[in-house]
C-alpha positions as CSV (number, residue, x, y, z in Angstrom):
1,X,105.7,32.8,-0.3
2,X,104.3,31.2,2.6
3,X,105.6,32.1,6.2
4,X,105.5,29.7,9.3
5,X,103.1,31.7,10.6
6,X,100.4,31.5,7.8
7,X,101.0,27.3,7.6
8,X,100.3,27.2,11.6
9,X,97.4,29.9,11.2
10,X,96.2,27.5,8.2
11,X,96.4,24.1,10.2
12,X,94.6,25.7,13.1
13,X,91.4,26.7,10.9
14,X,91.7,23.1,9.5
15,X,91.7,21.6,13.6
16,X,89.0,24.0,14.1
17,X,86.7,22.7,11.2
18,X,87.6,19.1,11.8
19,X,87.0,20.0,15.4
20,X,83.4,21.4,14.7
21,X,82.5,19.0,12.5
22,X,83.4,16.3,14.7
23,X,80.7,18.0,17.8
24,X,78.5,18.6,15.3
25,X,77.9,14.9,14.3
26,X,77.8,13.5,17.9
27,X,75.1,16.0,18.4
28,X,73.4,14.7,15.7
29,X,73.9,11.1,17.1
30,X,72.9,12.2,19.9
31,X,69.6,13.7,18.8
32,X,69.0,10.4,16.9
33,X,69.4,8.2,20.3
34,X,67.3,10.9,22.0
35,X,64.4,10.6,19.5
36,X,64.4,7.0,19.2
37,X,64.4,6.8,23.1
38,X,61.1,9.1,23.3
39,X,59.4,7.1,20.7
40,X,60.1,4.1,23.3
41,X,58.9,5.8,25.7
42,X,55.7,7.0,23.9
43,X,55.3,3.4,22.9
44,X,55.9,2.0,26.6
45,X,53.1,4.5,28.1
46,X,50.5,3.1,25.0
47,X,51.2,-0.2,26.4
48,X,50.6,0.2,30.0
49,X,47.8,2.4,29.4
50,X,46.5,-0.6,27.2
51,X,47.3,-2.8,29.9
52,X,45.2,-1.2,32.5
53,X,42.1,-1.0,30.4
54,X,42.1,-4.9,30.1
55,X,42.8,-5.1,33.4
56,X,39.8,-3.2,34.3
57,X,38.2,-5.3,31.5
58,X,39.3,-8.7,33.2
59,X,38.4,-8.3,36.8
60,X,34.7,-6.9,36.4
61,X,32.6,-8.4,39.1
62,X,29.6,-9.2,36.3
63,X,32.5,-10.8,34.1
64,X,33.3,-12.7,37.1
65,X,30.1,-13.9,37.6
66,X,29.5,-14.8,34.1
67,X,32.5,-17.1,33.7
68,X,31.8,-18.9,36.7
69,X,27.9,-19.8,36.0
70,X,29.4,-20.6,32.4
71,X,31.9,-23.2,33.9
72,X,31.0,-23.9,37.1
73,X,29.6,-27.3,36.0
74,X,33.4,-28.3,34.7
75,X,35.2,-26.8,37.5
76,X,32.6,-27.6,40.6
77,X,32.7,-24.1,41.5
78,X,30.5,-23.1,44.3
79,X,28.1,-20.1,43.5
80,X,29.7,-17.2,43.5
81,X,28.4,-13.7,44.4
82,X,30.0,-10.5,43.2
83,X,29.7,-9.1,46.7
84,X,32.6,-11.6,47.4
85,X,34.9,-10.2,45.2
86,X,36.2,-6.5,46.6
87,X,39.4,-4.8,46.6
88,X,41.3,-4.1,49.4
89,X,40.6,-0.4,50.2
90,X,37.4,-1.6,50.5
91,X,38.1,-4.3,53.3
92,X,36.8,-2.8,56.8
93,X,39.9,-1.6,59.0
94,X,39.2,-3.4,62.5
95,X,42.0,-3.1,64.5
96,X,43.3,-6.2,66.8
97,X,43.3,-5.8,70.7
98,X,44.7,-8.1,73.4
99,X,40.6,-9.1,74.2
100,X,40.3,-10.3,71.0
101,X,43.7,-12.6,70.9
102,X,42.8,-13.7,74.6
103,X,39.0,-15.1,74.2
104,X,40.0,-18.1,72.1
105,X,43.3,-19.8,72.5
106,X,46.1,-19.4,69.5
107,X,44.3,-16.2,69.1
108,X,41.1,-17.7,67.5
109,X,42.9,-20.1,65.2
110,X,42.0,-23.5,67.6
111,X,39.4,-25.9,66.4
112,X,35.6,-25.3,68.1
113,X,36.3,-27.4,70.9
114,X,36.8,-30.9,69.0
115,X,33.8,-30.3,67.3
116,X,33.3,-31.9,63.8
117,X,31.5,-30.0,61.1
118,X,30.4,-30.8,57.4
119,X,31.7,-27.6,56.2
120,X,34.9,-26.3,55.4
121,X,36.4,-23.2,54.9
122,X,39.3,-22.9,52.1
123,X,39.5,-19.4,50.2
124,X,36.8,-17.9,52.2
125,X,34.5,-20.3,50.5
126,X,32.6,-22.6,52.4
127,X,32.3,-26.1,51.2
């Protein structure tokens, strides 16, 4: 009937198939998790390129200035110009010498000689 040799050749073609089939399914699984992880992706990108254009939305100078003539009766906001708001590539670049830190003691950060003035400086906004 059947020799040893034909039952081990036999259960080696079954390993084989089991074997295959096995791979075969974790490559599936695999494409699944890969898939799903690109659609998060896709769906991540949509958001941050959503994000930026209310961002750019939000922080219009003429928005700016419309919400603050709108409430600056409830908030006693002083008038604001939308030359005061810039970014900071567009700051001038002025670099610092030793002159500068030497013509007014603690570099320029001392009071005006005990002088008293009515305005005051808090956010670049004088009050």
């Amino acid at each position: 009937m059947f020799r040893t040799s034909d039952i081990v050749l036999i259960a080696a073609m079954v390993a084989a198939a089991a074997f295959t089939y096995k791979t075969k399914h974790e490559a599936e699984d695999r494409q699944t998790a890969l898939r799903k992880i690109e659609q998060q992706i896709r769906f991540e990108e949509d958001t941050i390129d959503l994000l930026k254009a209310d961002w750019s939305l939000l922080t219009q100078p003429s928005r700016l200035q419309k919400l603050s003539e709108t409430f600056q009766t409830e908030l006693n906001l002083q008038p604001l110009e939308a030359r005061q708001i810039v970014g900071l590539d567009e700051l001038p670049a002025r670099p610092l010498t030793i002159e500068d830190l030497s013509s007014q003691p603690l570099g320029g950060m001392a009071d005006s000689g005990g002088a008293e003035t009515d305005s005051v400086v808090t956010g670049g906004v004088v009050q």
